[in-house]
N, C-alpha and C positions, 0 to 999 in steps of 0.2 A: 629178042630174048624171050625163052617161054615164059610160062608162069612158073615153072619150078625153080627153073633158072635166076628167075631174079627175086621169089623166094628164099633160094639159100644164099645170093647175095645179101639179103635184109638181115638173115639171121646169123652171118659169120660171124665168128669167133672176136672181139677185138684182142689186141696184143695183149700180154700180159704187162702191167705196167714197168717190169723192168726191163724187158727187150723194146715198148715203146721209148722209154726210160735213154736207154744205150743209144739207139737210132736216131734220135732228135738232137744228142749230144754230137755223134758223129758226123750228120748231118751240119749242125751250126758249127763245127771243130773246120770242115772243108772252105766252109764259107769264111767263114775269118779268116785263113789264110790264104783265101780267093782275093781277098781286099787289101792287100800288104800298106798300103796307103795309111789305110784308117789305121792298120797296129801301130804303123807311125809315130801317127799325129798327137797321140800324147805323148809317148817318149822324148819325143824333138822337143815339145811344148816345155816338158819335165822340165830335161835340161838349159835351155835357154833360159827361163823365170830364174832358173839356181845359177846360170853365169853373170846374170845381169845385177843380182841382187850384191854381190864386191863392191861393181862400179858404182851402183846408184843409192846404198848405204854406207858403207864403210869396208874397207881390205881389212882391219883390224880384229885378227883372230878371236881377241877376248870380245870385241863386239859381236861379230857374225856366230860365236860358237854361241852366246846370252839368245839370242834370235832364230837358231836355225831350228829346233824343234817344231817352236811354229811355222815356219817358215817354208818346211818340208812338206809336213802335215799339210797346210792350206796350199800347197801348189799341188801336190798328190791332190785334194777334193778336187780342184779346179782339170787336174787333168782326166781324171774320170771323167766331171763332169761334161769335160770334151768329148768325151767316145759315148754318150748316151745321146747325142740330137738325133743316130741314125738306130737304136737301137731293133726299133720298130720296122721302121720307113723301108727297106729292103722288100719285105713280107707283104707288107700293107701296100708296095707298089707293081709287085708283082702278082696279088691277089693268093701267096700261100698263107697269110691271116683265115681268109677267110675258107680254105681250105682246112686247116686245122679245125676250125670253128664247126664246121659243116661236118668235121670227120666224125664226131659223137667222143673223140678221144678226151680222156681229161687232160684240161690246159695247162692243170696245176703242173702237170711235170713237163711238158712240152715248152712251158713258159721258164722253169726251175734250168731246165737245159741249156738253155738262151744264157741266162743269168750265171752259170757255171762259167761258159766258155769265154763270155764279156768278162771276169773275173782276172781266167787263167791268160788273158789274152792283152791284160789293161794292167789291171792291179796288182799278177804276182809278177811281171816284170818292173815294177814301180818299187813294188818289195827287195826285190833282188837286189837291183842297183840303187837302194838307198844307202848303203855304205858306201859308195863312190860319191852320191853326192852328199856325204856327212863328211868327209874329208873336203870336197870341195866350197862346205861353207866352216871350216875346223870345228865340228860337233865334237865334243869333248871324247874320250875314248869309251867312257861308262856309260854311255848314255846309246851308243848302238845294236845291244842285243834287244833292248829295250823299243829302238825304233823300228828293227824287223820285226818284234812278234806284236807290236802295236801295227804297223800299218799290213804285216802278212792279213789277221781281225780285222780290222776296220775298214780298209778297202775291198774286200767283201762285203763288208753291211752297206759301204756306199753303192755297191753296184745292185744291191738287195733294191734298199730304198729306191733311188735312183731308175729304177725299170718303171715302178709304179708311176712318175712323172713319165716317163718316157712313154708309156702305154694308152696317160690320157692326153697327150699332145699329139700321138702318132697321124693324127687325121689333118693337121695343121701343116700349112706352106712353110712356117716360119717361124714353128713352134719353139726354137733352142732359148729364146729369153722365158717365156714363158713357163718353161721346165725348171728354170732357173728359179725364178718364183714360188714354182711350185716348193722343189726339194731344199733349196738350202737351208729352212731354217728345220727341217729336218734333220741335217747333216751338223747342225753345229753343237751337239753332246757329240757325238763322236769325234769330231775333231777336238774340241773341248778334252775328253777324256784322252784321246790319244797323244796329242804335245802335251799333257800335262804327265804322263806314263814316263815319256821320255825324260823331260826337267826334272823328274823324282829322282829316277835311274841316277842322273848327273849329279844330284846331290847326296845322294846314299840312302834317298828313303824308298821302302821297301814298294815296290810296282804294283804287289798280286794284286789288290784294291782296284788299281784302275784298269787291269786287264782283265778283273772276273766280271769289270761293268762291260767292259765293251764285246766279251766274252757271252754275256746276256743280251745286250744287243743284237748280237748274230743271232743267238738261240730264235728270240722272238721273231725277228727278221726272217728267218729261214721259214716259219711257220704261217707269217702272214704278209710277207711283200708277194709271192710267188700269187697266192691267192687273191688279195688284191690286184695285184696286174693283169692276171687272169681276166677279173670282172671288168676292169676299165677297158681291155679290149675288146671284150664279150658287148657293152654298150654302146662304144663306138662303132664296132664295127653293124652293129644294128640300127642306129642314127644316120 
């Protein structure tokens, strides 16, 4: 390569950050449904936790409907928290971490793209099909618009938080308890506020309250998991 040549390499243009933006999306959008496995494994997870929970508490409607807000809520955290042990690891073991890092491109959105597609890929089919399993644990009839636009919010904010653990364990053989340590007590305002969004709903008191918190949650979440996950990659992958 002359000296001009790799000159106006050094000096090219980087992308603008919404066509980097678009590309890193579509990029992780192929690969997730490169892995059909992993979109799986919390779905199957989902549902199994919600058939067992009849047998191993009680079949009795007025019981399981008193229980299932929580119930939904905490298997919904636990199945995310299933799909974050590889969030990373893909990247970090085929050395495109350390490509991104190397590119001068900012991570904040390249890592924000990640975090979208884990979402649309985890949590809004969790969203979707939480009226099938509100029937299957008899969640009262009022209490279901209330658990879509609670959990569509909050399993977002879980996949927010939730990278940030993922980002600084990515370097670890065995890191999935650990992450576990890390995020959950993180995660419990928002489960907190979201089965309680629900149990309001069922009894006639008014939601907005608990969905302008979890609503803020996301806000700040959006603002600064992306950026912190950024960094804890940024130091691992330099250690």
């Amino acid at each position: 390569m002359t000296t001009k040549q790799h000159s106006a390499v050094l000096t090219a243009p980087l992308p603008s950050l919404g066509t980097l933006f678009t590309s890193a999306f579509a990029r992780e959008w192929v690969i997730a449904f490169r892995n059909r496995a992993d979109l799986a494994n919390p779905l199957l997870f989902f549902f199994s936790i919600l058939m067992f929970i009849p047998l191993g508490v009680s079949p009795d409607p007025k019981v399981l409907g008193a229980i299932a807000p929580g119930i939904i809520w905490t298997v919904a955290l636990l199945a995310t928290l299933l799909s974050l042990d590889r969030l990373f690891v893909g990247d970090y073991e085929d050395g495109g971490l350390e490509q991104m890092l190397a590119s001068g491109q900012p991570m904040f959105w390249l890592v924000l793209a990640k975090i979208i597609v884990h979402w649309l890929v985890t949590g809004l089919p969790l969203t979707l099909l939480s009226p099938l399993l509100g029937v299957m644990m008899s969640l009262p009839s009022e209490g279901y618009m209330a658990l879509v636009v609670s959990l569509a919010i909050g399993t977002f904010v879980l996949s927010l938080i939730g990278a940030i653990g993922a980002a600084l364990t990515v370097t670890l053989r065995k890191g999935g308890l650990l992450l576990s340590l890390i995020i959950m007590p993180l995660y419990v305002p928002v489960l907190v506020f979201g089965a309680t969004a629900v149990t309001a709903s069922i009894d006639g008191v008014p939601i907005a309250g608990h969905i302008a918190v979890i609503g803020a949650m996301l806000a700040i979440s959006l603002v600064l998991a992306p950026a912190a996950t950024a960094g804890a990659l940024k130091i691992n992958l330099r250690h």
